[in-house]
C-alpha positions, 0 to 999 in steps of 0.5 A: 774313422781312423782303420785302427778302429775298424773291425774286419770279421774274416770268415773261412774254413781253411785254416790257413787262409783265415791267418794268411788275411788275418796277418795281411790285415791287422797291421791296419784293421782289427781282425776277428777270425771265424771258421763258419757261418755259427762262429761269425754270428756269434761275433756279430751278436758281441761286436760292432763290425764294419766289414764282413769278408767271407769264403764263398764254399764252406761246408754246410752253408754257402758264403752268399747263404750266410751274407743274405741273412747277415744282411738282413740282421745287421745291413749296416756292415760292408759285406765282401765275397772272397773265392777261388771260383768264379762261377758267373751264378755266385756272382749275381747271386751274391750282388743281388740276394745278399747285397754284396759290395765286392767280389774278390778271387783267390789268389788274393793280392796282399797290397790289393786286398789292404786297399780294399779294406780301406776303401770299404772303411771309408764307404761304411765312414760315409754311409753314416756321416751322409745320414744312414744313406744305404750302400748297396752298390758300388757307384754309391761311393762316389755319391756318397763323398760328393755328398758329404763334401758338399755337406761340409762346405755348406756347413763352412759356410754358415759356421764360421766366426764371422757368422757370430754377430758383434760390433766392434767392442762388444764383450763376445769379441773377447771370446772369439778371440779366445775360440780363433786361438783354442782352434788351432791347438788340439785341446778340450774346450769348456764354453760357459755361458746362459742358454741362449748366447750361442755356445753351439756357434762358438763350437761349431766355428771353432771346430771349422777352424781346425785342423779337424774341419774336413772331419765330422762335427757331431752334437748331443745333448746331455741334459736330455737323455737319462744314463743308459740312453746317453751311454747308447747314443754316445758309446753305442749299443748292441741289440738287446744290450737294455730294454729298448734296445732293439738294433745296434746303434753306433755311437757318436763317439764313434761317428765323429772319430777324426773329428769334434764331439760338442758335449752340450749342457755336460754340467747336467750330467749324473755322477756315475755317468760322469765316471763312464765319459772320464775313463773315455776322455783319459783312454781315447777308447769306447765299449759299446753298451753289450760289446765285448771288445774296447774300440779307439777313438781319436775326437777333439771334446768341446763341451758347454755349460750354463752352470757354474761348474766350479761351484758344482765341483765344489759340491761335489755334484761335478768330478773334479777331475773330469772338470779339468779334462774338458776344461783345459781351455775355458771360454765364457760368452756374455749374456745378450744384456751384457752386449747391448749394443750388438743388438741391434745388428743381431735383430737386423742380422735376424730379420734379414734370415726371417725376411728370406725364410717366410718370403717378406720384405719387411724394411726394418724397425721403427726407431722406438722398436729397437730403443725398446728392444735395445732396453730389455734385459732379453733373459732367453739371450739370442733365442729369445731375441730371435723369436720375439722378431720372429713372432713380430714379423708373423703379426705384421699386416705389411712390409713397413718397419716393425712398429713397436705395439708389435712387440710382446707387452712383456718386453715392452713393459719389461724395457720401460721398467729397466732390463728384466723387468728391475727398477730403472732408478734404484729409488722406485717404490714397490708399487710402481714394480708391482703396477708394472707388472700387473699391466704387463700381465693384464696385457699379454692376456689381452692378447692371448684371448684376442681382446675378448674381456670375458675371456681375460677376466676368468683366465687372470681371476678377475670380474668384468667391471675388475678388469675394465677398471685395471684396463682404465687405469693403465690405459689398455684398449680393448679390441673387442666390444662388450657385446662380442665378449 
């Protein structure tokens, strides 16, 4: 998080000393002054604020007293005890019952108080980007930072471009040339393609590549979530500010400040929220749902799409101008149909991962298993692919290679039709297509009922002798005798 976007709430009942910090501080920080216990929580009702710094000796109500129950109410913030004593029993009461993070004496040091601030702001930047680890003590920060290094090079690690799998020539090679290109250069980014083709990879690598890479890289899904949740979790909420909501929630705006926002599925999104995230595109700034103040932001946008987002602009469902914001450099990843020759070394890319997550040694495919796989149309793309070789593996009684009868009757039938289930040859009759997608029909029920007849001949409408002559025709075993049924 950049300091700018950083909100220091100072609390003192010297008048004087609240504008001695408030001048030391603003030059970097946003400060808000209170001159009590009253006045600060009113502040923390409104505002999201990162870090506390309280007088210890004010009248009515003790800075310990009142940090005690801030935490409590909102324990996310870093809470700091300023005094001019230094009483040992203030002290230990302040670390142990209002969970405080620094004890600094007057008389203050300017440049020493500015690095502490700061150092708070990247202690509360690391609580979140390390998952909401809790920061109640000093030696935390360095934990925390090890953390999220440890985090991010993992995350290098397993999303670069190369972790994209394509042979030479393959039509997604064009896009990753693109995305090594947009990488490099701060600009919004629109991926288009079906679901499934692995936008979320592309994103990620592009955002590894980056001058960004050592920030955060935070993802949400906009087709998901309703407005007034989206707006929640993308700009922040304070408690009370919907119905639902019940604490105060930093946005993913916020978190990923200094880093990259990956806006899936934006081409779902309403017209009045697409009003809400345009002016936060145009501004670089956010107001939390219930908040009173406007908060900077600096995040790179990539966002992606399986619509076509012209077209919507067209029809008027999409802004257009919000269409230009996040698709200042557009990049289009093909469908798997498009690319069949990587699937091959995506299925045995897969394999290896399935092998090693479920304890197998499974040694590969039989050749009619990837001339079946290489046929299909794969409609459901990566994830598809993916899940079929992961149902394959469950199904395999041993480590040989992966038979083709393992295969889901739909693909099995699909491919030997043509991909998706189209006519191999322009010129095949009607009742060939309908025959072939009786039998693949017939034959996933089989499977679902385990081979029992009685089963699969009330779940397709059909009578006992029905089936068995439909089972006869297409030449389908059963797995079952008549008298299990």
């Amino acid at each position: 998080m950049s300091n700018a976007s950083t909100t220091v709430l100072v609390v003192d009942d010297e008048p004087r000393s609240l504008e001695a910090i408030r001048r030391v501080l603003s030059d970097e920080f946003e400060v808000i002054c209170a001159k009590n216990a009253a006045e600060a929580e009113a502040v923390l009702e409104g505002e999201l604020v990162q870090i506390l710094l309280c007088d210890q000796r004010m009248p009515g109500e003790s800075g310990v007293t009142f940090l005690k129950r801030a935490r409590e109410r909102w324990p996310e913030t870093i809470r700091l005890i300023i005094s001019g004593y230094t009483d040992s029993d203030d002290i230990i009461d302040g670390v142990n019952k209002a969970g405080i993070y620094r004890y600094i004496t007057k008389p203050w040091n300017p440049d020493e108080l500015v690095a502490c601030m700061h150092e708070c702001a990247s202690l509360w930047r690391l609580q979140h980007q390390a998952g909401e680890v809790s920061v109640e003590a000093k030696p935390a920060r360095d934990l925390l930072q090890k953390a999220v290094s440890d985090k991010r090079r993992v995350e290098r690690s397993k999303y670069g471009f190369d972790r994209i799998i394509h042979v030479e020539g393959s039509p997604v090679a064009d896009a990753i040339a693109l995305a090594k290109r947009a990488a490099d250069y701060d600009v919004s980014v629109l991926i288009t393609g079906a679901s499934g083709t692995g936008k979320e990879l592309l994103a990620r690598a592009i955002h590894h590549q980056s001058a960004r890479a050592d920030k955060p890289f935070v993802i949400e899904n906009c087709g998901a979530l309703p407005d007034d949740l989206l707006e929640s979790e993308l700009f922040g909420c304070k408690k009370g500010a919907f119905t639902g909501a019940y604490q105060d929630r930093i946005g993913l705006f916020e978190l990923a400040d200094s880093g990259t926002i990956f806006l899936d599925e934006i081409g779902e999104t309403s017209p009045a929220f697409q009003v809400k995230l345009l002016r936060v595109l145009q501004e670089g700034e956010i107001r939390p749902l219930g908040a009173q103040r406007t908060r900077k932001v600096n995040v790179r946008v990539i966002a992606a799409t399986n619509r076509d987002l012209l077209a919507e602009v067209a029809a008027g469902r999409f802004r257009r101008d919000l269409y230009y914001r996040v698709a200042a450099f557009p990049i289009h990843m093909p469908a798997l149909k498009d690319r069949s020759r990587d699937i091959m070394a995506i299925a045995g890319h897969t394999l290896t991962q399935i092998n090693q997550a479920f304890g197998r040694e499974i040694s590969g495919f039989h050749p009619r298993t990837l001339e079946l796989m290489s046929a299909y149309g794969w409609p459901g793309n990566v994830r598809e692919l993916h899940n079929e070789i992961q149902r394959m593996v469950v199904l395999s009684p041993d480590n040989q290679p992966l038979p083709d009868r393992l295969l889901s009757a739909a693909i099995r039938n699909g491919a030997q039709a043509g991909s998706s289930g189209e006519p191999a040859q322009a010129g095949q009759q009607l009742k060939d297509i309908v025959a072939a997608v009786e039998k693949a029909a017939i034959e996933a029920s089989l499977a679902r009922n385990a081979g029992n007849i009685s089963h699969t001949a009330d779940e397709l409408g059909l009578s006992r002798v029905g089936l068995r002559a439909k089972m006869d025709r297409y030449d389908l075993r059963r797995d079952t005798d008549d008298e299990t049924d």
